[in-house]
LUMMISE-326308 format. One record per residue (C-alpha): residue in one letter; x, y, z. Coordinates in steps of 0.05 Angstrom, whole numbers, padded with zeros to 5 digits, always signed. Layout:
<sites>
aXYZ
...
</sites>
This chain:
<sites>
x+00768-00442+00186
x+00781-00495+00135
x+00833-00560+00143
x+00839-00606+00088
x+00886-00666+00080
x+00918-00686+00014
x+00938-00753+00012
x+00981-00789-00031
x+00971-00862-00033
x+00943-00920-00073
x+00941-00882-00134
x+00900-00821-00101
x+00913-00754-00082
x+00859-00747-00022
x+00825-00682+00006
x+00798-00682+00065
x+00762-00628+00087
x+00743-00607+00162
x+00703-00554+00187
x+00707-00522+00254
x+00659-00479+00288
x+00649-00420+00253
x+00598-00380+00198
x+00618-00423+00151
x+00576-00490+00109
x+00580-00563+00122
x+00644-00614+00118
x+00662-00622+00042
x+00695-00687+00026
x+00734-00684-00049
x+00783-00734-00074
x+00834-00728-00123
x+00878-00775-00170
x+00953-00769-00161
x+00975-00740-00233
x+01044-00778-00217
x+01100-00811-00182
x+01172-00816-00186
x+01225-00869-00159
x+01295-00897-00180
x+01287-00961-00208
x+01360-00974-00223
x+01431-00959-00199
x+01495-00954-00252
x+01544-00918-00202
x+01562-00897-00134
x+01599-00832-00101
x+01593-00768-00122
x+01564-00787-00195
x+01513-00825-00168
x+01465-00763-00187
x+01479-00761-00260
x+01476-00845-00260
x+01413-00847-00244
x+01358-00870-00286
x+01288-00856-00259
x+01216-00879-00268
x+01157-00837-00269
x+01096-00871-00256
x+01018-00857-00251
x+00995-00888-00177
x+00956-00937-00202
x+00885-00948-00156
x+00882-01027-00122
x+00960-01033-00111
x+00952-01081-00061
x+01029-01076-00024
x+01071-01029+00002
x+01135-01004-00038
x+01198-00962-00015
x+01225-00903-00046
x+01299-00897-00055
x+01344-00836-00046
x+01302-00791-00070
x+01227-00789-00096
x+01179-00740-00122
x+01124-00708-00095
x+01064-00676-00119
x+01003-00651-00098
x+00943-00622-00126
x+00917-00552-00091
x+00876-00532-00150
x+00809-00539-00108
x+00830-00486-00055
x+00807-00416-00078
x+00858-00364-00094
x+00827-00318-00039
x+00840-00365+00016
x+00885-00344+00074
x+00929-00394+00097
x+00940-00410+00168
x+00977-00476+00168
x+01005-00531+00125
x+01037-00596+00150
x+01075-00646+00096
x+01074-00716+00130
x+01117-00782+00100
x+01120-00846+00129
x+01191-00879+00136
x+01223-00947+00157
x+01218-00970+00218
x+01273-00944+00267
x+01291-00899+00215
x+01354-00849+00234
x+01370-00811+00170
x+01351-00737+00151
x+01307-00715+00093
x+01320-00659+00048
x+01251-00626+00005
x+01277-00593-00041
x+01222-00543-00091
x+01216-00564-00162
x+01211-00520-00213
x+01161-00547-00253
x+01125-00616-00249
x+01157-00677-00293
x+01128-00690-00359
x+01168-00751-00386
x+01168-00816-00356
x+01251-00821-00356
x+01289-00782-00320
x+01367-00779-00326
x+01379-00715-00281
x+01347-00685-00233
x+01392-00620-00226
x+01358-00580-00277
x+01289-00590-00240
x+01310-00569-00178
x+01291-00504-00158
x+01322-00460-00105
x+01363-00497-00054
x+01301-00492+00001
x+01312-00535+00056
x+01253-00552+00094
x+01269-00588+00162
x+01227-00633+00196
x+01224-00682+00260
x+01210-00757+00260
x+01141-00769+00302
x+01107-00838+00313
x+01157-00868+00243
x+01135-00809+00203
x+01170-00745+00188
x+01124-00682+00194
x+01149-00616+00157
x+01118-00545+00181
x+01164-00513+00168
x+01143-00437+00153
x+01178-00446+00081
x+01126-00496+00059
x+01072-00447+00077
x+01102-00394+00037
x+01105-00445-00025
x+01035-00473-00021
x+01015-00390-00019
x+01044-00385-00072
x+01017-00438-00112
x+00950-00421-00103
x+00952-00345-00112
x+00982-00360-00180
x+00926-00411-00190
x+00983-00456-00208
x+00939-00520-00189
x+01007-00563-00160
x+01062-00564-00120
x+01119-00609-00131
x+01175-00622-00087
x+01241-00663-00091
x+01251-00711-00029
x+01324-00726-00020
x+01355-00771+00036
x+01419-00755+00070
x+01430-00841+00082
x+01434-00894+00032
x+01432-00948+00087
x+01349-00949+00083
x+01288-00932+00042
x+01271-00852+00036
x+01194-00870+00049
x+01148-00916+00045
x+01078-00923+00020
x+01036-00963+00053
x+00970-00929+00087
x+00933-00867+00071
x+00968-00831+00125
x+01035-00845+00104
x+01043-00794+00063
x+00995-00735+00062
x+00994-00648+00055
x+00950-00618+00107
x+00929-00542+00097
x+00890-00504+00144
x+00858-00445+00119
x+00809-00399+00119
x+00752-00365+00077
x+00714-00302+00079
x+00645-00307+00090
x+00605-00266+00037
x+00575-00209+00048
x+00500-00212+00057
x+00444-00183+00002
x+00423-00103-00007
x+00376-00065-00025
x+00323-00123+00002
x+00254-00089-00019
x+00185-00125-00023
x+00138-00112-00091
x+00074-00139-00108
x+00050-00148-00040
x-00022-00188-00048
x-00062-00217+00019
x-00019-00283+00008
x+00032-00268-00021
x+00098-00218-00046
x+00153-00206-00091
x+00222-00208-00050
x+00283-00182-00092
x+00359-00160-00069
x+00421-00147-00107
x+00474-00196-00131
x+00523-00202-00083
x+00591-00199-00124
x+00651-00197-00087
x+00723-00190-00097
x+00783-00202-00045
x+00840-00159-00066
x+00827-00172-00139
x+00794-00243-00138
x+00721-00261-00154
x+00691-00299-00093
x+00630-00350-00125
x+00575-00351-00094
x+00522-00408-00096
x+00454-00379-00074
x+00410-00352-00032
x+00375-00369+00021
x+00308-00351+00042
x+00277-00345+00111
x+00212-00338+00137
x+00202-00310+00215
x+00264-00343+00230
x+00255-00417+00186
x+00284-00429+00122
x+00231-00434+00068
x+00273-00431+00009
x+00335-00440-00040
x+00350-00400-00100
x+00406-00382-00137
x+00363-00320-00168
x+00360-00256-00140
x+00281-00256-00130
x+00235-00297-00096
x+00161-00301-00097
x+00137-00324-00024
x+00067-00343-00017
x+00023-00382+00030
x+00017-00320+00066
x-00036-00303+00116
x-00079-00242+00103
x-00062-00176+00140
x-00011-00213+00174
x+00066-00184+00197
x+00122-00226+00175
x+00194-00220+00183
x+00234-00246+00116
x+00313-00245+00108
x+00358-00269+00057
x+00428-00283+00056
x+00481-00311+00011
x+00524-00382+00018
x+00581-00408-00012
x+00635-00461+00009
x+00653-00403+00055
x+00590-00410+00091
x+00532-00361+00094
x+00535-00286+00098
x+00492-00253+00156
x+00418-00245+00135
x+00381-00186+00119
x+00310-00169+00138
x+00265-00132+00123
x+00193-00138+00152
x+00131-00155+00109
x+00052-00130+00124
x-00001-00164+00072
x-00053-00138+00053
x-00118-00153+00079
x-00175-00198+00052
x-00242-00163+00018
x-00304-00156+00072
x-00348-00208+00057
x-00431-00201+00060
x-00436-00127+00039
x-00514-00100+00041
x-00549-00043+00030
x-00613-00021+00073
x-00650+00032+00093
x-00649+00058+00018
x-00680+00126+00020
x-00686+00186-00030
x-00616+00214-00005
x-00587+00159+00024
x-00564+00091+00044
x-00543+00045+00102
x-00479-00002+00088
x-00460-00054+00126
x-00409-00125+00118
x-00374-00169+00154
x-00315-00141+00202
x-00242-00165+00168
x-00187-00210+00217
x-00115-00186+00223
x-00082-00118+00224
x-00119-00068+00177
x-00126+00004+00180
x-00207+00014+00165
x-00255+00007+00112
x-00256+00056+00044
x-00322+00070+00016
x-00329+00084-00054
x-00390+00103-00102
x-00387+00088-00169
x-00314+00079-00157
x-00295+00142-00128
x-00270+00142-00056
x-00331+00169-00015
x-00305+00165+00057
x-00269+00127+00114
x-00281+00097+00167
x-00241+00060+00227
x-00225-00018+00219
x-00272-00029+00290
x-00337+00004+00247
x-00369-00054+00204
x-00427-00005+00178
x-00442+00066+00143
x-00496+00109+00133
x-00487+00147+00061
x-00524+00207+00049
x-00521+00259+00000
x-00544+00230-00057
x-00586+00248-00118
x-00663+00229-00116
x-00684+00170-00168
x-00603+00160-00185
x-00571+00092-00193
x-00507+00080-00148
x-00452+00023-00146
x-00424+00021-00072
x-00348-00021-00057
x-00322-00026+00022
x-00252-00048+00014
x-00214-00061+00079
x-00132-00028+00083
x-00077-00024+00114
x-00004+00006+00107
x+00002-00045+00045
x-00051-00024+00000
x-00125-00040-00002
x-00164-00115-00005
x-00174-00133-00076
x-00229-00169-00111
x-00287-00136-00065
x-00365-00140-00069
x-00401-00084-00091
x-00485-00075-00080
x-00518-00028-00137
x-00577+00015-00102
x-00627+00067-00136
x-00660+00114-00094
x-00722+00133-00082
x-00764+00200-00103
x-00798+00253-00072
x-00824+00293-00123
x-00874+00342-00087
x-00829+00407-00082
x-00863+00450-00052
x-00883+00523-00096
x-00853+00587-00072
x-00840+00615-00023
x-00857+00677-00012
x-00854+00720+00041
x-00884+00787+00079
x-00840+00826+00118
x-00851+00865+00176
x-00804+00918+00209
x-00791+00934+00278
x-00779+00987+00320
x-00711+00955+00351
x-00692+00957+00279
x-00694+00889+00258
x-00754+00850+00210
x-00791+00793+00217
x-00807+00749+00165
x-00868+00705+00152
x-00857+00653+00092
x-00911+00613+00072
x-00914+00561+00013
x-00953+00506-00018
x-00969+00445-00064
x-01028+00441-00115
x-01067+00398-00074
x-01072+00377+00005
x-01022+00357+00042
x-01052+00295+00056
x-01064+00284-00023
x-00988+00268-00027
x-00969+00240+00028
x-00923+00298+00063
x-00916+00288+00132
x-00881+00351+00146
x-00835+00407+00115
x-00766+00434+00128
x-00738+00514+00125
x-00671+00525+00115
x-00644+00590+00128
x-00573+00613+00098
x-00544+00672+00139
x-00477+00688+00098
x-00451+00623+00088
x-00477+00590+00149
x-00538+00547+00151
x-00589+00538+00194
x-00641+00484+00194
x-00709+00507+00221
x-00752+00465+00267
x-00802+00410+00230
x-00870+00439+00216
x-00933+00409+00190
x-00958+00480+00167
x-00945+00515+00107
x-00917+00578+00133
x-00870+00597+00182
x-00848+00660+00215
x-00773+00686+00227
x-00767+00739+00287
x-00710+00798+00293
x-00668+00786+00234
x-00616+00840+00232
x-00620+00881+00172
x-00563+00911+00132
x-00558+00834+00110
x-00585+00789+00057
x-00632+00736+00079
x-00639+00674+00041
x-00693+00615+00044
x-00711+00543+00014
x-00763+00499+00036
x-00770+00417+00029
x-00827+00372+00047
x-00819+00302+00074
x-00878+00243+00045
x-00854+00193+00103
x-00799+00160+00057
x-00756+00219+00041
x-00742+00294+00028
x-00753+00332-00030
x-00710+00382-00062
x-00709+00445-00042
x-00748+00499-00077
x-00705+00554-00108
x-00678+00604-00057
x-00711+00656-00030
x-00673+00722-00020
x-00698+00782+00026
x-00644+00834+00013
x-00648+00884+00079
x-00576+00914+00059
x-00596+00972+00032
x-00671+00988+00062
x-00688+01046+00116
x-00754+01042+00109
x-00784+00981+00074
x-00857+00976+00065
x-00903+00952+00113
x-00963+00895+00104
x-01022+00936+00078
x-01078+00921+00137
x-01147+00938+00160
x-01176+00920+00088
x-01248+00928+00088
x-01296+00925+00023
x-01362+00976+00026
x-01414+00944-00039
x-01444+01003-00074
x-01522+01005-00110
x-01517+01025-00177
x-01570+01036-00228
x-01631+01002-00219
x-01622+00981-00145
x-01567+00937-00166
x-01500+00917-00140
x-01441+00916-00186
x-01387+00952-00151
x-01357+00971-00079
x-01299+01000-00053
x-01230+00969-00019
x-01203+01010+00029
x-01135+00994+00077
x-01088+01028+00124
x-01018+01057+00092
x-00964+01005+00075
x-00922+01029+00018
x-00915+01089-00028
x-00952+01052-00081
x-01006+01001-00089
x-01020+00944-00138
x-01084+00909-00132
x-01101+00835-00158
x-01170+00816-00164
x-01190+00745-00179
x-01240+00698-00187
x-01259+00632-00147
x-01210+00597-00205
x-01148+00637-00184
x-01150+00675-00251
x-01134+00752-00248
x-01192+00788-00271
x-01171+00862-00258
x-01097+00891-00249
x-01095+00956-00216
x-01049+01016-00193
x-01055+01070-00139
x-01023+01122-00088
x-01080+01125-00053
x-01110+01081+00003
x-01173+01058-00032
x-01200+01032-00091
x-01264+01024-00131
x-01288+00961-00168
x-01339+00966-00220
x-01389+00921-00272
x-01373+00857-00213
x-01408+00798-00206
x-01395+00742-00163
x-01343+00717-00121
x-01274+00749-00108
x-01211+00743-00079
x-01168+00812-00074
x-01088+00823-00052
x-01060+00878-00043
x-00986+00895-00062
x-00948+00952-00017
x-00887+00984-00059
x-00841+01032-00041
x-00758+01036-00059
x-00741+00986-00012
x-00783+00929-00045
x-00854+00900-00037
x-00907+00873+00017
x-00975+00834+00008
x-01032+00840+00051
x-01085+00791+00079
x-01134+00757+00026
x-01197+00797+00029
x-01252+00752-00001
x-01328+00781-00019
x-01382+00770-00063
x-01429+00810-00113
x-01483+00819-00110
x-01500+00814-00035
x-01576+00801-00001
x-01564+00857+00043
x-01544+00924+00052
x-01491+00901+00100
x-01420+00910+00076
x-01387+00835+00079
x-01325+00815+00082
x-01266+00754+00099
x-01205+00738+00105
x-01168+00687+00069
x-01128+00633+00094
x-01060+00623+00080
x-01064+00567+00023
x-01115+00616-00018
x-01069+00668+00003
x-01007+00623-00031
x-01040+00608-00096
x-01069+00683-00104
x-00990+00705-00103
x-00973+00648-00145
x-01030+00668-00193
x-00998+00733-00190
x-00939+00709-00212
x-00957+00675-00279
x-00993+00740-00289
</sites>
């Protein structure tokens, strides 16, 4: 609620303004210079004419008058509401004059049409507005008027945003002075009224949120009170609580923030009214970039990450390669073991910290290129067994050009696809490895990696052993045994191969100590003769039948031979892998 005083006095109109307690802003103090003052200076009748008689001074109050001076009869009156807003709702108004000493007459206030623009005044009759008598009492040598009529005509005044009301004073004795001026109170218009607060800001949204700082906008508040336009002078902005700001915009960027850090911010509106109720809205930054990112344990498929852990409330870490996101992890993990990758490939690796606001900015990246293994192993190939349960067995054996120990590898690695499932065989140092009871009616499928101590290889093409459609698939020709024969002249140049059923079919490889195929040959039958030989030999043996293929032992001998024995060997299973790989390039 707002009371102001209007004095008239010394040449000023006066405002006083009080505030109680309430929503609304600080005391305002205004002052304001009387536009005019009027008085009878001189007297040419008496009786009944006396009104007509009359001639009258207007006057500007002039500021320093330094003594008091009486008005006569009748005076004028005016006072200047211009600074209370048409909105305002009225709740009192109190009209106080100071008169003589002992004084016993009555007072008339009469309403006046219009204020008085010339300085003399014959009549006052045509001024006077309706005949609105306004009654007061005498208090402490001053009349007080609230009377409920002088309410109604100040309303009036400033809903028509007339600026001033004017009132005839008339006495009802012409024994003494009407009123006197002579201290500020003497003569003064108080009006009590009120203002409605304005409403607070909408829409309140936060944009450009950064680890210190955000964009904070709202809409204008505009309001209007049964047709009027309420001004409003600003905004205020708060911070948890504390007022950090002033702005008669309708944005605010507030920095100094702390990173991944909660705040609460509110704005609300002010105006002479006082301020409007605040609204909030709460505020998450985002978080600050991890600091000291590394990159160890860089391997042919893989990396380990690690950086510093990041303060305040974040979500996790994102890891990105080459600035694709790569994977997640929780905000208590600080490291990261990346695997996957291409062999002999450069990578660019980011960990960016988040939360509900959006990622860190300005993060380290490390750039990594990782290491080779380039020994992938050859093959494989496989011989497969069947059993009487009705399931195979698979031996797959492989190889490199040279030893193991020649490149480095440490160890190989069998992975076995059934359908779409994988399964990783255990480690082995050999170069073979054998698969019990796999079901048939199913495809079978097989790669093989080595490891040199620093990393795996890529795996060799897959191997597929289709047992779909097979009832009875060849067996591993066995019990190969090679009888020399004398030819002419005592001499050995030939023998024969015999072996124990396998397939339908045979196909024989001969070769040399070098690997190289020397003699391709076909047959149904169980044996074989080899003519016009001479020296050392390596023979497989190929069983074929509908359902596919199976190779034997390697049967080594040599011709000629120092004795009439029949010799033999078998090979091992690297001379056995490079025979079938010899067989291949065939």
């Amino acid at each position: 609620m707002v009371h102001r005083n209007f004095y008239l006095t010394r040449g000023f109109l006066i405002v006083g303004l009080v505030i109680f307690l309430s929503a609304y802003s600080d005391a305002l103090s205004q002052k304001f210079i009387a536009k005019s003052f009027l008085h009878d200076r001189q007297f040419y009748g008496i009786g009944r004419d006396i009104d007509t008689k009359i001639t009258s001074k207007l006057e500007s109050l002039i500021v320093g008058h330094d003594h008091s001076f009486s008005v006569y009869y009748r005076g004028y009156l005016q006072f200047d509401l211009s600074s209370i807003p048409e909105y305002a709702t009225l709740k009192s108004v109190k009209l106080t004059m100071g008169v003589e000493p002992n004084y016993q007459g009555g007072i008339v206030l009469r309403k006046m049409n219009s204020p008085l623009s010339t300085n003399e005044i014959e009549g006052w009759n045509e001024l006077w507005g309706e005949k609105t008598i306004l009654k007061g009492y005498i208090q402490n040598e001053r009349i007080v008027i609230t009377d409920s009529k002088l309410k109604q005509e100040a309303e009036n005044v400033i809903m028509k945003n007339e600026g001033s009301i004017q009132f005839g004073v008339l006495r009802d004795s012409e024994s003494t002075s009407l009123f006197i001026l002579f201290r500020e109170d003497l003569l003064s218009l108080d009006v009590t009224y009120e203002i409605p607060q304005p409403q607070k800001p909408s829409e309140l949204h936060v944009s450009n949120i950064t680890n210190n700082s955000c964009d904070l906008e709202w809409n204008e508040v505009t309001e209007n009170i049964e047709g009027y336009d309420i001004n409003i002078d600003g905004y205020h902005i708060y911070k948890d609580g504390q007022r950090i700001a002033t702005t008669d915009n309708t944005g605010y960027i507030v920095s100094g923030l702390i990173p991944a850090t909660s705040y609460r911010l509110s704005v609300s509106a002010f105006s002479d009214a006082g301020e409007s109720p605040k609204n909030e809205i709460t505020l998450l930054t985002k978080p600050s970039n991890p600091n000291n990112l590394s990159a160890t344990n860089i391997s042919c498929k893989g990396v380990d990450l690690q950086w510093s852990i990041v303060p305040g409330q974040i979500s996790g870490y994102k890891i990105y390669c080459d600035g694709q996101l790569f994977n997640t992890v929780e905000s208590t993990t600080t490291n990261y073991s990346v695997s996957g990758l291409a062999q002999k490939t450069q990578y660019n690796f980011t960990v960016k910290a988040y939360n509900s606001s959006g990622e860190s900015y300005n993060n380290p990246s490390v750039d990594i290129e990782t290491l080779e293994n380039e020994h992938i192993p050859y093959g494989p190939y496989a011989n497969v067994t069947y059993n009487s349960n009705g399931t195979a067995n698979v031996r797959l054996w492989w190889g490199l050009p040279g030893s193991d120990s020649y490149y480095g590898i440490q160890y190989y690695r069998v992975y076995y696809w059934i359908g779409n499932s994988i399964v990783v065989a255990p480690l082995t140092t050999s170069r073979y490895f054998e698969f019990s009871n796999l079901s048939r009616g199913v495809i079978h499928r097989f790669s093989i990696t080595s490891f040199n101590g620093v990393c795996e290889s890529y795996e060799t093409e897959s191997f597929d052993i289709d047992l779909t459609n097979c009832v009875n698939p060849p067996s591993k020709p066995s019990n190969l045994e090679f009888t020399p024969h004398n030819y002419s002249g005592g001499i050995q140049s030939g023998g024969e191969v015999t072996w124990s059923a396998g397939g339908t079919s045979y196909n024989l490889w001969l070769m040399d100590g070098l690997y190289n195929v020397v003699q391709y040959s076909t047959t149904t039958d169980q044996s074989y003769h080899f003519y016009n030989l001479n020296g050392e030999y390596k023979l497989l043996i190929e069983a074929i039948n509908d359902c596919g293929s199976s190779y034997s032992d390697l049967l080594y001998f040599t011709i000629p031979i120092n004795t009439s024995l029949k010799i033999a060997s078998r090979g091992n299973e690297d001379d056995l892998f490079k025979c079938i790989s010899a067989i291949n390039q065939y």
